[in-house]
C-alpha positions as a printed NumPy array, in Angstrom:
array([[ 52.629, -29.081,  15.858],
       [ 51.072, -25.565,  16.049],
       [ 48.19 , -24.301,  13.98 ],
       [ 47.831, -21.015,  12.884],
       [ 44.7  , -19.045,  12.476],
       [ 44.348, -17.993,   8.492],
       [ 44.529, -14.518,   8.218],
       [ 41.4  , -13.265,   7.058],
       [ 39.589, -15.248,   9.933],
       [ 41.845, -13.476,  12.385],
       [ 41.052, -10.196,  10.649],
       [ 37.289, -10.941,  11.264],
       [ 37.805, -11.865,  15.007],
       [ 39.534,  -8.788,  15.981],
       [ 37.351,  -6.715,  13.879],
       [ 34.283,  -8.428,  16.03 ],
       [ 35.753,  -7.672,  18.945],
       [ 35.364,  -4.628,  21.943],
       [ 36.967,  -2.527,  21.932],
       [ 39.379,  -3.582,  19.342],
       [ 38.071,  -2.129,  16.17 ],
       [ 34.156,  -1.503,  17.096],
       [ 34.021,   0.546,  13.413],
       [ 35.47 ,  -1.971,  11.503],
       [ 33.03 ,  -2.28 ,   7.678],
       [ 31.549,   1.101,   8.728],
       [ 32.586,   2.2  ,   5.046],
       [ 30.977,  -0.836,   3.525],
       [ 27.782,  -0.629,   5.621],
       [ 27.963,   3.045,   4.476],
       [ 27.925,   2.611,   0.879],
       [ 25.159,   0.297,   1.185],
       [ 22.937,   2.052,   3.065],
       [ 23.636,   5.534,   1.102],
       [ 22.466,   2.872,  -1.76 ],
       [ 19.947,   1.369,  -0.287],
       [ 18.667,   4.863,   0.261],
       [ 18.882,   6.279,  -3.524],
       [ 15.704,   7.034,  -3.995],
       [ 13.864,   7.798,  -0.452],
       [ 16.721,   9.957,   0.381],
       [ 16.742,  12.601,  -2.42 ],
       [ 12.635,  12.325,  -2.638],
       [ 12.766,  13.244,   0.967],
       [ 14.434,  16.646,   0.383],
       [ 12.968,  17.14 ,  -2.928],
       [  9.923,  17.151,  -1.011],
       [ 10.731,  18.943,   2.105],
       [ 12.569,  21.811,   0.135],
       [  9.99 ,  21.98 ,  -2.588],
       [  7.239,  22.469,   0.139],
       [  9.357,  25.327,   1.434],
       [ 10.006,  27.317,  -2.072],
       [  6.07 ,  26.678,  -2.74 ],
       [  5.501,  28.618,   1.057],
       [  8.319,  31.502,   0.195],
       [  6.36 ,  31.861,  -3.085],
       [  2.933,  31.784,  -0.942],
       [  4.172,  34.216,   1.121],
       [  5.788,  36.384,  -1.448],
       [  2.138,  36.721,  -3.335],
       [  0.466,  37.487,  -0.298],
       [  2.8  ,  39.939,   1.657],
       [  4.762,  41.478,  -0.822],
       [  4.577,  44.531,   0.418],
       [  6.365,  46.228,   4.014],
       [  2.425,  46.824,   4.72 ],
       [  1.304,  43.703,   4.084],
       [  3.779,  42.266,   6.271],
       [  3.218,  44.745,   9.185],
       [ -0.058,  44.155,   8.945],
       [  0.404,  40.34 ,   9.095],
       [  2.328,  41.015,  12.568],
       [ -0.529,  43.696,  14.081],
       [ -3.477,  40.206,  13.435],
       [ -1.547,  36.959,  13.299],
       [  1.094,  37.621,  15.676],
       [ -1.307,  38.728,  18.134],
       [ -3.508,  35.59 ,  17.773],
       [ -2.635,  33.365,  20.683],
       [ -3.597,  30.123,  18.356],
       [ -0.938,  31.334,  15.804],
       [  1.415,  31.984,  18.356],
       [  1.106,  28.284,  19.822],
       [  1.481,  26.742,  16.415],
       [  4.208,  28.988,  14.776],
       [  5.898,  30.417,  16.912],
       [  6.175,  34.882,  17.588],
       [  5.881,  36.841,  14.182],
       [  8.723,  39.323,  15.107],
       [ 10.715,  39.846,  12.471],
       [  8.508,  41.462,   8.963],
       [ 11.551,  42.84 ,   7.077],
       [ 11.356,  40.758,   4.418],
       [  9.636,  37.614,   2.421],
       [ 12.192,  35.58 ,   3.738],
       [ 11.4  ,  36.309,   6.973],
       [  7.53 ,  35.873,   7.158],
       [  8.374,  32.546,   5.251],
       [ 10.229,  31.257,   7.884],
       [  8.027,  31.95 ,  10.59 ],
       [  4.894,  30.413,   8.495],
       [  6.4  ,  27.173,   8.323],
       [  9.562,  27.171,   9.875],
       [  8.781,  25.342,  13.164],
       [  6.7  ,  22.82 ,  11.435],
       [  8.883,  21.987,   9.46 ],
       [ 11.837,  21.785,  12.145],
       [ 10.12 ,  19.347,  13.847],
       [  9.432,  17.164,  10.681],
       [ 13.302,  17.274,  10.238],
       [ 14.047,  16.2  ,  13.864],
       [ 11.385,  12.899,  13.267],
       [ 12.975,  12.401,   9.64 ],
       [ 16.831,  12.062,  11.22 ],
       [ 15.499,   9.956,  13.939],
       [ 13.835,   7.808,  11.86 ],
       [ 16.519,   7.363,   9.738],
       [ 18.754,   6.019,  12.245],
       [ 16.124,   3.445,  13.307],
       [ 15.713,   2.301,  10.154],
       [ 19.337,   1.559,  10.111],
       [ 20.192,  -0.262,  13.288],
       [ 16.91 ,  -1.109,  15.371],
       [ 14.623,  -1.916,  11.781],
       [ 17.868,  -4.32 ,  11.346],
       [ 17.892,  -6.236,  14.2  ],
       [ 13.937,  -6.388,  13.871],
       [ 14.494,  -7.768,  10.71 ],
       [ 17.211, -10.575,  11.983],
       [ 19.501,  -9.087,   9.035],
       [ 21.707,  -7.431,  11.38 ],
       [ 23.135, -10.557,  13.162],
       [ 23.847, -11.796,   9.631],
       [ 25.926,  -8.762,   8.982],
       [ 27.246,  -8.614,  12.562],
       [ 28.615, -12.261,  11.756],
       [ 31.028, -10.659,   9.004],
       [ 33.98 ,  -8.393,   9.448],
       [ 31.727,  -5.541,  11.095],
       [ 32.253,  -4.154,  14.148],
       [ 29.711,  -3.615,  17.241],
       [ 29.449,  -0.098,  16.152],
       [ 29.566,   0.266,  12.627],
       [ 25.48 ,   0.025,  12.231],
       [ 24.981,   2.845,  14.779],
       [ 27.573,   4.948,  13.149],
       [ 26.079,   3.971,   9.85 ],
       [ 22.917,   5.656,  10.819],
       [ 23.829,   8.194,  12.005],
       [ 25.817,   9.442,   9.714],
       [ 23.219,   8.832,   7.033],
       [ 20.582,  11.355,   9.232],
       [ 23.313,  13.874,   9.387],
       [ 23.968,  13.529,   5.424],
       [ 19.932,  13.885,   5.257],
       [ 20.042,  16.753,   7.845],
       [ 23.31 ,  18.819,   6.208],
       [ 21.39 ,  18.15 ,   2.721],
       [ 18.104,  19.328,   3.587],
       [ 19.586,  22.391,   5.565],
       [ 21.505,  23.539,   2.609],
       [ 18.385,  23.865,   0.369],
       [ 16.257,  25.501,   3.038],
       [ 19.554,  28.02 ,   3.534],
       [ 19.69 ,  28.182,  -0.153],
       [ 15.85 ,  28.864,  -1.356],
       [ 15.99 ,  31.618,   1.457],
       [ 18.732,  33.427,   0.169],
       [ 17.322,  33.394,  -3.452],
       [ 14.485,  35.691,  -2.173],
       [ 16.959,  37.948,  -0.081],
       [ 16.113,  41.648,  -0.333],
       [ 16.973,  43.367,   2.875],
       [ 20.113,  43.895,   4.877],
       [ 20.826,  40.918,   6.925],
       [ 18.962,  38.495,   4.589],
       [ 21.722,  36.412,   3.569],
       [ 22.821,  36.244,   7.585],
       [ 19.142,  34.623,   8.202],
       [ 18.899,  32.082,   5.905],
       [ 22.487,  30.978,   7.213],
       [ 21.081,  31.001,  10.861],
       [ 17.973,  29.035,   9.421],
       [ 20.713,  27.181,   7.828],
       [ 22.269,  26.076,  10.678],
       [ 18.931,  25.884,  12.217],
       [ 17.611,  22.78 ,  10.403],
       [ 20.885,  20.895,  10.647],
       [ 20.979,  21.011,  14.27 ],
       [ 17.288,  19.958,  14.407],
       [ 18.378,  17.221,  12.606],
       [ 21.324,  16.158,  14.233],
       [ 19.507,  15.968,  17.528],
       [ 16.946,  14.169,  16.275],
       [ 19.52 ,  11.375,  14.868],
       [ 20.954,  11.713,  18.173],
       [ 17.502,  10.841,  20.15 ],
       [ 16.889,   8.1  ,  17.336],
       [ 20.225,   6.5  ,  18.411],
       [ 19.281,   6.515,  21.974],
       [ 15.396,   4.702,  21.152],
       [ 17.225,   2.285,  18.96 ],
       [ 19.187,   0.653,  22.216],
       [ 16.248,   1.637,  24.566],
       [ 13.247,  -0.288,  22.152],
       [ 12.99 ,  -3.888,  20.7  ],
       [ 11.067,  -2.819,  18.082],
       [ 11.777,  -0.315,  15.743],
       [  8.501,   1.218,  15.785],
       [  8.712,   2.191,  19.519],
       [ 12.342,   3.   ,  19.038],
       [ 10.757,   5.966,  16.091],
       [  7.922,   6.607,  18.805],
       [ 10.636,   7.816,  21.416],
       [ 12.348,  10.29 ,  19.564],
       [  9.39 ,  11.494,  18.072],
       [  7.242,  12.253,  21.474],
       [ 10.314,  14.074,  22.783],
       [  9.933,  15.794,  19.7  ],
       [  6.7  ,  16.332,  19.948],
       [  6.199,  17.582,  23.451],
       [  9.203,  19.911,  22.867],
       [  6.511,  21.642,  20.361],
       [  3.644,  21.776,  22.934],
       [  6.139,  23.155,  25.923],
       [  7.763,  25.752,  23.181],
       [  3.917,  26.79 ,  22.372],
       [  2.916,  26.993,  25.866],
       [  6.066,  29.411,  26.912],
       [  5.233,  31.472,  23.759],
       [  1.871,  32.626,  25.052],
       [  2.369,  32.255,  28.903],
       [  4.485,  35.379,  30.409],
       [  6.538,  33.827,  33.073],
       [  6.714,  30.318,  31.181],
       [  9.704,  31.166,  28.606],
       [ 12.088,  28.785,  30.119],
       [  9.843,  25.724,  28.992],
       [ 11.867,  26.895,  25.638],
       [ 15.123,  25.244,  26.659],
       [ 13.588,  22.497,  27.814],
       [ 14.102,  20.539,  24.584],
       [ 15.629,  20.452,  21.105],
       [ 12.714,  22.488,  19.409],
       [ 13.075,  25.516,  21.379],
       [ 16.789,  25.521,  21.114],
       [ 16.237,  25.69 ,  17.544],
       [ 14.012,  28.486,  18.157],
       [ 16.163,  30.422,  20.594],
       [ 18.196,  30.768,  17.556],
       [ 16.132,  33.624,  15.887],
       [ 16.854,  33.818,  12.686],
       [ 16.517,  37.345,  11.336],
       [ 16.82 ,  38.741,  14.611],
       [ 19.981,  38.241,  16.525],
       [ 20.591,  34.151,  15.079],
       [ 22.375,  33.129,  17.884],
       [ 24.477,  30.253,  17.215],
       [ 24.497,  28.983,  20.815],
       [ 21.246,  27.188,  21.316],
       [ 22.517,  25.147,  18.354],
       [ 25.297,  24.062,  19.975],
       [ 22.99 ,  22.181,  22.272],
       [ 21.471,  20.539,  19.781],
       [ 24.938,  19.585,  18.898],
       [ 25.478,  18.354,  22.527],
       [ 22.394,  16.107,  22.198],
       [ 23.539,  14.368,  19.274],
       [ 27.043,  13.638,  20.724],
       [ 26.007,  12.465,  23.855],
       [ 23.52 ,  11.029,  22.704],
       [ 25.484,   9.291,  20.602],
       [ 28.101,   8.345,  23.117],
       [ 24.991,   6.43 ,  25.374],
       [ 23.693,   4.54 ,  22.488],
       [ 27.14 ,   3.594,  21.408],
       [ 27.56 ,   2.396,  25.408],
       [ 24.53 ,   0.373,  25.41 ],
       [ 25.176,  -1.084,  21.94 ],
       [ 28.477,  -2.923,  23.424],
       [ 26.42 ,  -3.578,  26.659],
       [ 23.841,  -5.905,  25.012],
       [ 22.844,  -8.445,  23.007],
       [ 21.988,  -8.652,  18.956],
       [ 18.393,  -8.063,  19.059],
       [ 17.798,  -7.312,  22.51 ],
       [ 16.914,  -3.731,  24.102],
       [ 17.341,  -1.578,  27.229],
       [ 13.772,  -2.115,  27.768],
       [ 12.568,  -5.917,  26.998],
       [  8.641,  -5.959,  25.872],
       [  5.967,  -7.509,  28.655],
       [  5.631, -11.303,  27.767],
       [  2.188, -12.196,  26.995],
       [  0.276, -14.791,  28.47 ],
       [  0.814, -18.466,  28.367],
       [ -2.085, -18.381,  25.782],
       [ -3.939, -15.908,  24.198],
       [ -7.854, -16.958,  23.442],
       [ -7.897, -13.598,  22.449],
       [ -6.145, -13.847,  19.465],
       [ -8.076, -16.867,  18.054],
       [ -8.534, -14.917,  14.324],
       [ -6.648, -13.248,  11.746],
       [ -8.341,  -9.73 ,  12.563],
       [ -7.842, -10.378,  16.152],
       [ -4.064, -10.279,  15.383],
       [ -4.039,  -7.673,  12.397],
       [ -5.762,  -5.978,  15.552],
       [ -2.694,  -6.121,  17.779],
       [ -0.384,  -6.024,  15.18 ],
       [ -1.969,  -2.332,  14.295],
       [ -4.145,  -0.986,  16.359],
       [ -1.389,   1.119,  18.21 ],
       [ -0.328,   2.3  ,  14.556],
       [ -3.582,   3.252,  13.616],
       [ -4.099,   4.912,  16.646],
       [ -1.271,   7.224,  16.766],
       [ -1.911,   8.507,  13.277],
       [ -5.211,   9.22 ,  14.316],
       [ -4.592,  10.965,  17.206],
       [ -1.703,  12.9  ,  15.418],
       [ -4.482,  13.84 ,  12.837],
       [ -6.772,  14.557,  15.01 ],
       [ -4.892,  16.45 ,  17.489],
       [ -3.809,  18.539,  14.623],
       [ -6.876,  19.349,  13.094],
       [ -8.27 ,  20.45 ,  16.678],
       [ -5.605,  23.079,  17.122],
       [ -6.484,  24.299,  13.6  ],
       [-10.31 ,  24.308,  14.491],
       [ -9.494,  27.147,  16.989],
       [ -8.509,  29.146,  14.355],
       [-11.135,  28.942,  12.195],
       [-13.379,  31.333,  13.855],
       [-10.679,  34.22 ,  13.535],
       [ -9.614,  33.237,  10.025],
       [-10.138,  36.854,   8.882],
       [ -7.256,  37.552,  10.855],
       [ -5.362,  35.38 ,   8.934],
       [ -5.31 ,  38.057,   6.049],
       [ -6.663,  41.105,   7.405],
       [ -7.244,  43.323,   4.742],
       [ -4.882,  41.572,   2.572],
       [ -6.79 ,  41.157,  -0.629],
       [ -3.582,  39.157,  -1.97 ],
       [ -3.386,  36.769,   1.311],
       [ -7.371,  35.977,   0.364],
       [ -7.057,  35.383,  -3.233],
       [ -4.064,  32.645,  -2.248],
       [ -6.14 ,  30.616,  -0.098],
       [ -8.832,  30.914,  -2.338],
       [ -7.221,  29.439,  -4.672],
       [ -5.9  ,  27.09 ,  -3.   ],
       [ -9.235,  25.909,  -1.149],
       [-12.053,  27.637,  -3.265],
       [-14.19 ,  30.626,  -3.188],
       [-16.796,  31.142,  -0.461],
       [-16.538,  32.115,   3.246],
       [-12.926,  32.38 ,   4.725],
       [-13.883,  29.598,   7.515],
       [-15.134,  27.482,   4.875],
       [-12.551,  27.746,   2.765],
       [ -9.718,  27.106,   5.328],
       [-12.364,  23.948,   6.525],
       [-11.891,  22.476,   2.8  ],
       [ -8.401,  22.967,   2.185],
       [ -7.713,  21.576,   5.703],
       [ -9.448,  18.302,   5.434],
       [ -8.413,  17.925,   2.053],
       [ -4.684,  17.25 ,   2.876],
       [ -5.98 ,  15.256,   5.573],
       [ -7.771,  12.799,   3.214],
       [ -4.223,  12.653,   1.368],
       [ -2.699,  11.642,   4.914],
       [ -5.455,   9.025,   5.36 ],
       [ -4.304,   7.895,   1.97 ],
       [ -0.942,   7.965,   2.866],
       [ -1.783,   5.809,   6.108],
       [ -3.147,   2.922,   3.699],
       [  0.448,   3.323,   2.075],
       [  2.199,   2.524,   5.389],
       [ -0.06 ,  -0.479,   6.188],
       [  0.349,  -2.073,   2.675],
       [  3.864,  -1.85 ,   3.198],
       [  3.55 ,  -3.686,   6.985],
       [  2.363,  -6.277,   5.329],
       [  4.929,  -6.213,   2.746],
       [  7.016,  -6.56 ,   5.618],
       [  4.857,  -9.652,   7.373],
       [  5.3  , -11.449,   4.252],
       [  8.87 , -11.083,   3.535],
       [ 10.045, -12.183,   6.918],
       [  7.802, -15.017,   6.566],
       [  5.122, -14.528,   9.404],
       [  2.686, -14.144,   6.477],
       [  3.333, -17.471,   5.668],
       [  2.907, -19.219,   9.171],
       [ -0.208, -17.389,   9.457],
       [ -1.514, -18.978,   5.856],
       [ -0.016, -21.981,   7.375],
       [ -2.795, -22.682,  10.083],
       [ -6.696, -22.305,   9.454],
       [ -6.727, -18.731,   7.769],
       [ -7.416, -18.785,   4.083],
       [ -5.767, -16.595,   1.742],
       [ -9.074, -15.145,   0.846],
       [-10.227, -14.352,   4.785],
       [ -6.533, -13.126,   5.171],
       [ -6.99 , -10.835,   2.292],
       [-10.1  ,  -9.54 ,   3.043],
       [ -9.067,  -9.074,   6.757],
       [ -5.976,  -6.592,   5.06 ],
       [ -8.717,  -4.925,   3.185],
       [-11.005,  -4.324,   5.84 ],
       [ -8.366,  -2.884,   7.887],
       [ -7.327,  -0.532,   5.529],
       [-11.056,   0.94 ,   5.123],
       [-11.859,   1.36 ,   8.814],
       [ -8.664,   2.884,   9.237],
       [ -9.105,   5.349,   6.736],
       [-12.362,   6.087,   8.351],
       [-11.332,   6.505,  11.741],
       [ -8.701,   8.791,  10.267],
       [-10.839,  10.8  ,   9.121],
       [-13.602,  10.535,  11.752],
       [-11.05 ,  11.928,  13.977],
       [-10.414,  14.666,  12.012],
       [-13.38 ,  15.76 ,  11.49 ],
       [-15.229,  15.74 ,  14.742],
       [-12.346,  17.489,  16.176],
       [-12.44 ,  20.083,  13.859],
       [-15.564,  20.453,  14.723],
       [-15.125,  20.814,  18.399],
       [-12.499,  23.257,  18.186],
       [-14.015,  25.385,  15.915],
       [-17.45 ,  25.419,  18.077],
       [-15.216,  25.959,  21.162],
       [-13.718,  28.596,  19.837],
       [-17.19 ,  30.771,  18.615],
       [-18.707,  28.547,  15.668],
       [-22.212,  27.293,  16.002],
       [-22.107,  23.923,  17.21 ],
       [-24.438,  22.289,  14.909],
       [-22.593,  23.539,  11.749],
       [-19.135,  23.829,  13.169],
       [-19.619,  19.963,  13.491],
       [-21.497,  19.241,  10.561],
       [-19.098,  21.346,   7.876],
       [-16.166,  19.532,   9.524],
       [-17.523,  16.267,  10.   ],
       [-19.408,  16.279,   6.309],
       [-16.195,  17.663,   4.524],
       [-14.228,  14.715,   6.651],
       [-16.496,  12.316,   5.209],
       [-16.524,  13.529,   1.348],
       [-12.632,  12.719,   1.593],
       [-13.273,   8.801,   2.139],
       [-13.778,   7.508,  -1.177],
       [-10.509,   9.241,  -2.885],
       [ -8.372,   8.107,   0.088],
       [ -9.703,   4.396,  -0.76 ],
       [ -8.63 ,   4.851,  -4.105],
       [ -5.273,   4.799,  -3.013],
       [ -5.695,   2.656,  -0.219],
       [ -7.035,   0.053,  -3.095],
       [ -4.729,   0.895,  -5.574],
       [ -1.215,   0.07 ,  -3.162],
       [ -3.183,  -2.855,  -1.796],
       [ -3.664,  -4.707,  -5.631],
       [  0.282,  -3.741,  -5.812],
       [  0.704,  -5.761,  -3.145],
       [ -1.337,  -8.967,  -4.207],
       [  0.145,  -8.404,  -7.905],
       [  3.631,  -7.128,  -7.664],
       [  4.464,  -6.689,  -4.087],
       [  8.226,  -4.826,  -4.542],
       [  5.647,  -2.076,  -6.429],
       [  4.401,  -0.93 ,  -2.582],
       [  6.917,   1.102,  -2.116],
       [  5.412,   3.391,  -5.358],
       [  2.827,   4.2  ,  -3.139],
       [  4.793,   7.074,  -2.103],
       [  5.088,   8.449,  -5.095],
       [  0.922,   8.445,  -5.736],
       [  1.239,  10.538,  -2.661],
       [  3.683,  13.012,  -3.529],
       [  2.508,  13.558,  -6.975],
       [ -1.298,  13.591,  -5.577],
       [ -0.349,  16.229,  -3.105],
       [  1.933,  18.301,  -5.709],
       [ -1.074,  18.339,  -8.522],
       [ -3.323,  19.843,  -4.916],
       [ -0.873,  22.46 ,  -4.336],
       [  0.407,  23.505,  -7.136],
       [ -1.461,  21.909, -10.249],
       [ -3.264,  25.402, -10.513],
       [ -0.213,  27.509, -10.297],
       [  1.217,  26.039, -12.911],
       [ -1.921,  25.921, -14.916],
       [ -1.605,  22.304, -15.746],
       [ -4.22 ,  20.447, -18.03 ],
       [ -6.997,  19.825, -16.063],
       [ -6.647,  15.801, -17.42 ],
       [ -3.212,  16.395, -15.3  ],
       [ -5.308,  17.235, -12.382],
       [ -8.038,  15.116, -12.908],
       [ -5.18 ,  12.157, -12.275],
       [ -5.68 ,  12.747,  -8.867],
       [ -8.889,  11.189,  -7.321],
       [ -9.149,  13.825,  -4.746],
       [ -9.653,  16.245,  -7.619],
       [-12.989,  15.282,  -8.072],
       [-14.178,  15.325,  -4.722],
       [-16.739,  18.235,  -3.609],
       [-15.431,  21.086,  -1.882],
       [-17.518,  20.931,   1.932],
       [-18.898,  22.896,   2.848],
       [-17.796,  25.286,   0.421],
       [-20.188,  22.793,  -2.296],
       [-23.404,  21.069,  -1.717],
       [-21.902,  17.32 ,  -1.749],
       [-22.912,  15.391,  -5.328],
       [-23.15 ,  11.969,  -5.497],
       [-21.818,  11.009,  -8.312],
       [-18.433,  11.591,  -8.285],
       [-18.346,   9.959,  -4.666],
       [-19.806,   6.906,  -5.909],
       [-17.688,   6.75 ,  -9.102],
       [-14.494,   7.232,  -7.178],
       [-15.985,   4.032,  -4.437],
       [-16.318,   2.251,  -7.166],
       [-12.754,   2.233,  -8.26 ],
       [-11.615,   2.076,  -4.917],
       [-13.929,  -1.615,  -5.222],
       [-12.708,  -2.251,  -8.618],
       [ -8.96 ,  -2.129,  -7.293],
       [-10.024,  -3.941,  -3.843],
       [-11.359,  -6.852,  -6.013],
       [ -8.24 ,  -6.861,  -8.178],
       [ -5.822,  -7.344,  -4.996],
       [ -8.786, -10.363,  -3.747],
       [ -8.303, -12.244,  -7.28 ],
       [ -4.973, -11.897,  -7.253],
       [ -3.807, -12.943,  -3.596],
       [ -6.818, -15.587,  -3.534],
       [ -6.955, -16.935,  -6.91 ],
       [-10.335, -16.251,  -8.233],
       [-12.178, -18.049, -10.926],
       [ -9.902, -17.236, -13.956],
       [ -6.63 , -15.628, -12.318],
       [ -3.826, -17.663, -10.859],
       [ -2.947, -16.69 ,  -7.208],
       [  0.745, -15.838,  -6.57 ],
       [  3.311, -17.526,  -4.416],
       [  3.597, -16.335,  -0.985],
       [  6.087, -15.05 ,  -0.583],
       [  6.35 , -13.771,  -3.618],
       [  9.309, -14.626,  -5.727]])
């Protein structure tokens, strides 16, 4: 007698199957990812486009004018620092294209990360997650999760690119303006697509999605510094095509916005594609390229829970403050020539003093500065809240709580964590500020103690948040991921809230509202101690919660 295999299972073999149908479900996993992705994908370009109409409208108050703009080129393109960090100022013709050179290679480079990221977060995040091998073990073929994210990054990259094209275009006034904002356009989605491309590649490469992010975005990253270094450095232009950053800059929009760089962008994302589609079908669920160094046979190391939350995020930590700090050095330098920033522009002055207060143009710059980096400390203690979201839901949480370690000592572990990393943050910020202003001409005694002291005043608002995501957590964990949006409405009511002349008990939402100005203000106590003491308030909510204090029932872990 001969059996037959049912149809559907047959279906489901073949689909499983190299090289028979490797895309098989890529539709479903599609749909479900473009779902799963709702609300972090439009936020995402709200954001990114939103912060580059609020720099066109910057730029638009402060160099209006043909003279303003000229002007602009004759101090700030001349200033080595500027050149490093944005890039030539070559083109003044128009708002449009000032506002793309104040911003636009930032921003490129926050694209390229964004795409990669995305990727990771759809195949090597998976696989991290063991949720992969559950879908792998349906109709889905080897591929269909790569091509998945990728396409996702590209959606994210085409979307994002349209809006920068488009809020360009709105400000168009001279011939050739509407040819620009295509080029930047195009610009932005090649960015993007390379960076899914190298996000493809560290998803095969890595084990673990946050080295597979950490690839793409060093390549990323050091693309930036080699770009800088042939901006200033006769002789050195060739470091531009060296990586996906200066092909996007080759591209000069406003000038002659040549398409061809961006077809090597292009190139990058296809073959880049093609290799991690090659070592997809070459390994194993869950395994990588590059396999992590086993550990020892024990580890007395490790004997506590903050010995572990040690390992588990020290390298995190340490990265964002490096990337802080690294960034607040190379803005340091500038600080000494910050009247070159505006010249004689009386409009360019009354902008930043606005946005950073009145006083000295040093000090002013020095506040502003380290007041979006307390927000990014902030948004650090959103990040860790959600890791241990993460811990809990894929249960190592609960073999942890399993052993010796208490719920309160593993608590107050999480909490201690998130204050020294906020001050580190910070710390690092700070006293590199400080050296690269004093480098650069400051007096070393101030230059460090502005930085350092306004560094310092930005600790208790950034524990505010870091308290408030932390009692979401221990109350009603699925409400971490609202964390982001404290962040983006904190930094919209710091960047805007004035401009739109909002009611200051708008503003006053925001805990970094009511932090002093250094070193543009003498530092008060009192609103740093009020704002500690919430910070405490909501640290002691997430410890009664998670720990069940005298009079409040401690949740399930996990949660339900």
């Amino acid at each position: 007698m001969t059996t037959t295999t049912p149809a559907p299972a047959a279906r489901a073999e073949r689909a499983a199957v190299w090289p028979g149908r490797p895309l098989a479900g890529t539709g479903l996993l599609l749909r479900l990812a473009l779902r799963r992705e709702r609300v972090t994908l439009p936020v995402t370009v709200v954001v990114l486009v939103g912060t580059f109409a609020i720099t066109i409208a910057s730029v638009s108050t402060a160099y209006g004018t043909q003279a303003d703009r000229d002007s602009a080129a004759a101090t700030l393109g001349s200033n080595t620092a500027f050149r490093v960090l944005l890039g030539p100022l070559e083109h003044t013709q128009s708002v449009a294209s000032v506002a793309q050179w104040r911003i636009g290679l930032f921003m490129l480079v926050v694209v390229g990360v964004l795409a990669a990221m995305t990727v990771v977060r759809h195949t090597r995040r998976e696989e991290e997650a063991e949720r992969l091998e559950l879908v792998r073990a349906a109709p889905v073929g080897a591929l269909a999760p790569l091509a998945t994210g990728t396409i996702v990054a590209a959606i994210l990259s085409l979307v994002t690119a349209a809006g920068m094209a488009g809020s360009l275009a709105a400000v168009a006034e001279a011939p050739g303006d509407g040819a620009g904002a295509l080029a930047v356009g195009v610009q932005y989605l090649a960015i993007g697509l390379a960076g899914a491309g190298l996000g493809a590649v560290g998803a095969q490469v890595a084990t673990v999605s946050r080295t597979a992010t950490t690839i793409a975005v060093l390549v990323l990253v050091a693309g930036y510094a080699l770009r800088g270094i042939g901006d200033v450095q006769d002789g050195l232009g060739w470091l531009r095509w060296l990586s996906p950053v200066g092909w996007a800059e080759e591209m000069d929009p406003f000038g002659s916005s040549s398409y061809g760089p961006a077809l090597l962008c292009l190139a990058l994302f296809v073959l880049g594609g093609a290799a991690a589609a090659r070592l997809a079908v070459g390994r194993d669920v869950g395994a990588g390229i590059v396999q992590p160094r086993p550990g020892p046979a024990d580890a007395p190391g490790l004997d506590s829970s903050l010995a572990l939350t040690r390992r588990l995020q020290g390298a995190s930590l340490a990265s964002w403050a490096y990337a802080v700090g690294a960034y607040c050095f190379l803005l340091g330098l500038i600080l000494s020539s910050a009247d070159d920033l505006v010249g004689g522009n009386a409009d360019a002055a009354k902008l930043i003093e606005q946005l950073g207060g009145t006083g000295r143009l040093e000090d002013v710059m020095t506040a502003l500065i380290l007041g979006w980096v307390g927000i990014a400390a902030a948004a650090w203690t959103v990040t860790y809240a959600a890791q241990l979201r993460a811990e809990e839901s894929s249960g190592r949480a609960e073999v942890q709580l399993s052993t010796g370690v208490t719920r309160a000592r593993y608590l107050g572990v999480a909490a201690c964590v998130s204050v020294v990393g906020v001050v580190l943050i910070l710390a690092a910020a700070g006293v590199l500020m400080g050296l690269g202003h004093a480098i650069t001409g400051g007096t070393w005694g101030s230059a460090f103690a502005d930085a350092v002291g306004g560094a310092a005043v930005q600790v208790p608002a950034a524990l505010v948040v870091g308290g408030l995501v932390l009692a979401c957590y221990a109350w009603w964990p699925r409400l971490v991921a609202a964390g982001w949006g404290v962040i983006t409405v904190i930094l919209l009511l710091e960047v805007v809230g004035d401009a739109l002349n909002l009611p200051q008990w708008v503003l006053d939402l925001s805990p970094f509202t009511h932090t002093p100005r250094v070193p543009l203000d003498d530092a008060t106590a009192l609103p740093l101690v009020v704002l500690t003491l919430v910070a405490a308030a909501f640290y002691a909510l997430a410890y009664a919660r998670f720990a069940g204090a005298v009079g409040v029932r401690r949740r399930d872990v996990p949660a339900a």
